[in-house]
C-alpha positions as CSV (number, residue, x, y, z in Angstrom):
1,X,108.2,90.6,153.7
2,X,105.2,92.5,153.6
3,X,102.9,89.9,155.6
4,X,105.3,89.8,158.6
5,X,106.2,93.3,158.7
6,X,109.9,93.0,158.0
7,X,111.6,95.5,156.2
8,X,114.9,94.3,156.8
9,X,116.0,92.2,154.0
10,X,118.7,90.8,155.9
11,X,116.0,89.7,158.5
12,X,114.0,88.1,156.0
13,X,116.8,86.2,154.2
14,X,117.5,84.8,157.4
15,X,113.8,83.8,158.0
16,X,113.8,82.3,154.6
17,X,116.9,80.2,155.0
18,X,115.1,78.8,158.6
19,X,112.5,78.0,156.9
20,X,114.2,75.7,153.6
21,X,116.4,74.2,156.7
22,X,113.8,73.6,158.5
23,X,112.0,71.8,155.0
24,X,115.2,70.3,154.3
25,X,115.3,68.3,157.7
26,X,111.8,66.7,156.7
27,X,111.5,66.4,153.3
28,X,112.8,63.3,151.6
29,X,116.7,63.7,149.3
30,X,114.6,63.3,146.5
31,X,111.6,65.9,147.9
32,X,114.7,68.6,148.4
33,X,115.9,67.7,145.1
34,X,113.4,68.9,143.3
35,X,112.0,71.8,145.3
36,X,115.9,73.0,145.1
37,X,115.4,72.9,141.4
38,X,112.2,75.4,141.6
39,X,114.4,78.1,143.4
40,X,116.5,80.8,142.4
41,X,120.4,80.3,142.7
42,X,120.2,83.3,144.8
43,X,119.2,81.6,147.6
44,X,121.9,78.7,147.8
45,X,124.5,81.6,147.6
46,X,125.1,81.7,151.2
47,X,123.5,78.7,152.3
């Protein structure tokens, strides 16, 4: 949040959930298994 100067955390929720969709779309089922595993349920909340 920090290194891009966000402060909103809305904004930077968004900017995360770009980013896993946009690792989602390239990584392997398996790949997004396992990084999915590594994250907090936090994130898949929304998503």
């Amino acid at each position: 949040m920090r290194e891009l100067q966000w402060e909103d955390p809305q904004k930077t929720y968004h900017g995360t959930c770009a980013m896993l969709h946009a690792l989602r779309d390239r990584l392997t089922l398996h790949k997004t298994a396992d990084l999915a595993s590594q994250l907090p349920m936090l994130l898949f909340s929304k998503v």
